[in-house]
N, C-alpha and C positions, 0 to 999 in steps of 0.2 A: 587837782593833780593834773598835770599837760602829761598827757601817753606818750606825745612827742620826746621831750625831754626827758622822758625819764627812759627810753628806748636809744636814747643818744649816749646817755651816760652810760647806761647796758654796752652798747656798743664799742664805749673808749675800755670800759673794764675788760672785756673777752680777750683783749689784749693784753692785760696787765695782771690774770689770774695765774697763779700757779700753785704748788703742791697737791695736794691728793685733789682738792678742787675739781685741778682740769682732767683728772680720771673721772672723776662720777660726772662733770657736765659733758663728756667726752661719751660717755656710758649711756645718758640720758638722751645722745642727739642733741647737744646746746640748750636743753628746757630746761637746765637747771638754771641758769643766770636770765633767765627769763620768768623764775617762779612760776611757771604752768600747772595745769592740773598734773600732766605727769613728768614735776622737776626729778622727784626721788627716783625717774625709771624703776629698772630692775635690779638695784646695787642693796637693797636692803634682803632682799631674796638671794643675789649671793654672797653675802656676808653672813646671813642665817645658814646657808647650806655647809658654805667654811668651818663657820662656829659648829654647829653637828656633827659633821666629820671630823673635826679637831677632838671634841668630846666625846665620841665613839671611841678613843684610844682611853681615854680617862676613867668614863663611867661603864660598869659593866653591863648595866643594863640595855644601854644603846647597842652595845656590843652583841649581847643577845639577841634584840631587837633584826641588826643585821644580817644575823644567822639563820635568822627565823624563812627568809626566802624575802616570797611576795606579800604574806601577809604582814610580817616585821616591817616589810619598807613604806608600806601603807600609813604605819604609825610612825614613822618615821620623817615622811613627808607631812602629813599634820602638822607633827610636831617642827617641821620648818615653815609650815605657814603662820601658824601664831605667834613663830618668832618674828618672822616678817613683819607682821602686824608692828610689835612693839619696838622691833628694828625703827618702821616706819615712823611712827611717835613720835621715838627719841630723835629721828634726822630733821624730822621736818622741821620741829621745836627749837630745832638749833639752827638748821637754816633760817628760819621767821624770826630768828632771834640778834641773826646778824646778818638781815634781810633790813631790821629795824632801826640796827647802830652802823648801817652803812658798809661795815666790816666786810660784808660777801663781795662788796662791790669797791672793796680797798679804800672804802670811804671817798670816792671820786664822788658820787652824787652828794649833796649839799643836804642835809638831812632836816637844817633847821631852813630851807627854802621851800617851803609849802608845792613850789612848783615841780621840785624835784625829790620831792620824800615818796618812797616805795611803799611803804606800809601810812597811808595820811592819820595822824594825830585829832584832829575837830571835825571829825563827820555824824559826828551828835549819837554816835552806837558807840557803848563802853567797847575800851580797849582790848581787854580779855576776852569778849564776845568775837572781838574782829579776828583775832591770832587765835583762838580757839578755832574759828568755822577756817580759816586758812591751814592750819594743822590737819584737822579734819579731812578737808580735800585734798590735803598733799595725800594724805594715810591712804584716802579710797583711791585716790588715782594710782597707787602702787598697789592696790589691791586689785582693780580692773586690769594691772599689767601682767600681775601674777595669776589669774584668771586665764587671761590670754593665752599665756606661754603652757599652761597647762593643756588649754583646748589643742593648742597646737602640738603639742605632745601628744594627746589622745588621738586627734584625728588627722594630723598632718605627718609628715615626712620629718624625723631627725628630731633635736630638741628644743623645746618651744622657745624658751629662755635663751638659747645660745642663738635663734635667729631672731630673737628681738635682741639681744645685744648688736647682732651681726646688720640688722636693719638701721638703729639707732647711729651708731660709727659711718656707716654709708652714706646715710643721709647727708655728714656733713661735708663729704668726701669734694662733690664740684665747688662749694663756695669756699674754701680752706683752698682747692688748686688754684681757683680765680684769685684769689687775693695773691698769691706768690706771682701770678702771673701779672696783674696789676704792680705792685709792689720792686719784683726785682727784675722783671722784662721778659719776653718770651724766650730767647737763650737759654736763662736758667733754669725757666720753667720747664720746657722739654728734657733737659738735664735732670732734673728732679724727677721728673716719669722716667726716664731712661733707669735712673740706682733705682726708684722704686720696683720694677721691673726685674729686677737683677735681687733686690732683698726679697720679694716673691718665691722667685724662683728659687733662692737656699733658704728660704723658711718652708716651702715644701718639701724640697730635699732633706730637709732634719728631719722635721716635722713626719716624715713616714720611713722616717728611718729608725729600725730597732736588731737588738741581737736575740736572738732566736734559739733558746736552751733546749736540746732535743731530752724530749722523754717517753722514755719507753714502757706500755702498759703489762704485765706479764699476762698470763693467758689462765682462767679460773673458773672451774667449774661448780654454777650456780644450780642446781637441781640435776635437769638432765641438759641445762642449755651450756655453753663453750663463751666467754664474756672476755674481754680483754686481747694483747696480741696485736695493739694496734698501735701506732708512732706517734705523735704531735710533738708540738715544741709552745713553751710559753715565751710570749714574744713581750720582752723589756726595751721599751721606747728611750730613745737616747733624751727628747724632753719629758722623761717621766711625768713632772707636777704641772705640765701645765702655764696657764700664764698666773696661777696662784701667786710664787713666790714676789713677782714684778708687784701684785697687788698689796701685797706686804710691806716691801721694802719703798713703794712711795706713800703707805701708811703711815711709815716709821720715820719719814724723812719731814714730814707734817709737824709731827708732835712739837717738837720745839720751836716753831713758827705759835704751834696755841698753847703750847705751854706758856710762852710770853701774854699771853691776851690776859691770863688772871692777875696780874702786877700791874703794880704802878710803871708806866712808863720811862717815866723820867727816872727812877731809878736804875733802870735795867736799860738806858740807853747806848748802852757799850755794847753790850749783848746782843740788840735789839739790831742795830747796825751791823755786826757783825755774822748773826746768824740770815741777814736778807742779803749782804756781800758774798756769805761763802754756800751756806745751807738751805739757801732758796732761791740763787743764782744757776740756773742751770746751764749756763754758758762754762760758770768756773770750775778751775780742774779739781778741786776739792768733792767740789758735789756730785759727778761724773764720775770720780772716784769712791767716794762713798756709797753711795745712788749701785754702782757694779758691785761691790765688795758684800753689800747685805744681800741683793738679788741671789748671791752663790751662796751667800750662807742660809735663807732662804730656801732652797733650792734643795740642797741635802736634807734639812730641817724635815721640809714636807714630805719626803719620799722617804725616809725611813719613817715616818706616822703614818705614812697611806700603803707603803707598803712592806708586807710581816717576812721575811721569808724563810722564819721560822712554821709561821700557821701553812705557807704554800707549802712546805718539806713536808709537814705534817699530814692534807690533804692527801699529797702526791703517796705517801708512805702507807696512809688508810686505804684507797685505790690500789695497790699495786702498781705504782707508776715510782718508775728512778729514771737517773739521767745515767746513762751510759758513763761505767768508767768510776760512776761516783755513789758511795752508798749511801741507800736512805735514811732516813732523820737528818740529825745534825749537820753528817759530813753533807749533805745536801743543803740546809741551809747554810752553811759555811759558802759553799762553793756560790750559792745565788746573792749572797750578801758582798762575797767580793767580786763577783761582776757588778752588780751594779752599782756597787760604788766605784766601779771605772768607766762605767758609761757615764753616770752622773754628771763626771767632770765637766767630760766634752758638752751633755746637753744645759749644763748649768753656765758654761764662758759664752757658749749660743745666746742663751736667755738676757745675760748681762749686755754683751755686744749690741743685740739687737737693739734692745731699752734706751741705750746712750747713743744710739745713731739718730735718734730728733737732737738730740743736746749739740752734736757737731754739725747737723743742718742748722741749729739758731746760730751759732758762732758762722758757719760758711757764708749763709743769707745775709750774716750781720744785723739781724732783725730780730727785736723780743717778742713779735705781734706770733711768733709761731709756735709757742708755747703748748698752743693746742695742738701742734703737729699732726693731722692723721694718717699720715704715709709710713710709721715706721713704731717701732715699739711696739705697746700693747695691741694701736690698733690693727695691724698686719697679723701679728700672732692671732688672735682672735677671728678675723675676717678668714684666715687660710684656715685654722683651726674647723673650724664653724663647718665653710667649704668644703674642704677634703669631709667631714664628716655625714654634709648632709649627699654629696653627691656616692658616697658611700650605701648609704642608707637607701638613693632609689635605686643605685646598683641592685642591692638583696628585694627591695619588691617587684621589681624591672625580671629579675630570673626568677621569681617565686612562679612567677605568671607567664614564665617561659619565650620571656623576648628577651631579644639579641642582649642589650644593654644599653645605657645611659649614651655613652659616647663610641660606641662601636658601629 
């Protein structure tokens, strides 16, 4: 096998990847179309956390589990690392599978050219041995990463995971601007940092914008002590979920791209053509439109599953805490279920807007090579996400320890 050519052909495909693909090689820092030890990154750890917190609504016992405090979330966590694990399995398996039929790599490498086959066929070790120890390694290399993000979480600043995501995206951040600036001329180039600069700055204006429900604790006396009599507010984030919903809806935009892979070709050629013109065309206004329309339905989806605001009335009503003006139980959850269903809105057209702002940079560029875009969409939401949170975080150890602050 020539490492040359088969890194050449890597090459022409990075350009030519799309659907959920260029999230997780986007996720992994590029090592996934490069098959490294760690192509799976961190994406089968958050799809195991997903899956958890989806099933916390379903199964009662997770439910209990997260009631439980610190020790429930102890089991909780386990229980997303073994999923991880067999997360990991099932991706690798698949990736090595159409690592092997060329598929990952849009069948541009030449599979029956010895010089250009990724997984080589006659190197005198059975088959099954070879994609076995390669499974194998993909599994540990996302287990070393989920390790990682752990330590980091024990012993570092903020969440371990969200700055090995936040690492990985960065990473590709100069070689993705050189190429535009190659590509479309330094004009544009500077133009593209300029809206970048500008989409920044209103995803952290969303991004730490929330409404703020005042409630009020009554005043109760506990033996001989006085408890309660104090104000706060529960503060409802205009992006409630997250960049979760984005990770859905380009899940859900995949499927019929591999739906078609179990068929015969030639039959479903009408199909086949027409889902890579409309459905996996991110230029076209179909997919931009569809691509928006689930992100929002997505969007409400996740936020009334992650958040109860019957169980928060309930909380509040146990406590001694109402919201002025409004009484507790019900008419409480009433009243927090229709505010956020009108913040939703606004933080759900955000979400949308944002996502499809690479799809109108491939059409302005005129160029498919930007597919992987990282200026806009998941990876900004992510990157400010991350940011605001970790510089948050030495904010609270920075005053624990009684200096000034971070940036003051």
């Amino acid at each position: 096998m020539s490492y040359s050519n088969v890194q050449a052909c890597i090459k022409l495909t990075e350009s030519d990847t799309n659907g959920v693909l260029n999230l997780l090689n986007l996720f992994s820092g590029g090592a996934l179309l490069q098959l490294s030890v760690f192509a799976l990154g961190i994406m089968p750890y958050i799809t195991a956390s997903i899956i958890l917190q989806l099933l916390t609504v379903v199964i009662p016992r997770l439910e209990q589990l997260r009631k439980e405090g610190q020790s429930g979330q102890a089991k909780i966590t386990q229980y997303t690392r073994y999923l991880t694990l067999g997360l990991a399995v099932l991706q690798a398996s698949a990736f090595v599978a159409l690592a092997r039929t060329g598929q990952l790599f849009n069948n541009m490498c030449d599979q029956d050219d010895p010089a250009y086959q990724i997984i080589p066929e006659n190197t005198g070790i059975p088959m099954w041995l070879t994609l076995s120890l390669l499974v194998m390694t993909m599994t540990a290399g996302t287990g070393v990463v989920m390790w990682l993000g752990e330590l980091i979480t024990d012993r570092g600043v903020g969440n371990g995971m969200s700055v090995l995501i936040f690492t990985s995206i960065a990473a590709r951040l100069p070689g993705e601007g050189w190429s535009i600036k190659e590509s479309s001329g330094t004009g544009k180039f500077f133009l593209v940092i300029g809206l970048v600069l500008v989409i920044i700055a209103l995803v952290v204006f969303i991004e730490q914008a929330q409404r703020r429900i005042p409630v009020q604790y009554a005043k109760r006396m506990i033996g001989r002590r006085m408890y309660g009599g104090t104000s706060t507010y529960i503060p409802l984030k205009v992006n409630q979920a997250g960049v979760v919903p984005v990770i859905f809806a380009s899940s859900l935009l995949y499927l019929p791209q591999l739906y078609l892979q179990f068929f015969d070709q030639n039959k479903l050629k009408g199909y086949q053509v027409w889902i890579q013109n409309y459905l996996a065309n991110p230029t076209h206004w179909l997919y931009i439109a569809v691509y928006f329309l689930l992100i929002i339905f997505f969007t409400y989806f996740y936020v009334s599953i992650t958040f109860n605001p019957t169980e928060v009335a309930e909380n509040m009503k146990k406590y001694g805490g109402f919201v002025p003006g409004i009484r507790p139980g019900k008419p409480t959850a009433d009243y927090l279920d229709f505010i956020l269903s009108r913040i939703t809105l606004p933080g759900a057209l955000y979400l949308g807007l944002i996502s499809v702002l690479p799809n109108f940079f491939f059409i302005w560029l005129n160029q498919q090579q930007y597919q992987n875009f990282p200026f806009g969409g998941t990876a900004v939401l992510i990157m400010v996400g991350v940011g605001l949170e970790t510089v948050k975080q030495i904010e609270s150890q920075l005053m624990q320890r009684n200096y000034e602050g971070f940036l003051r």
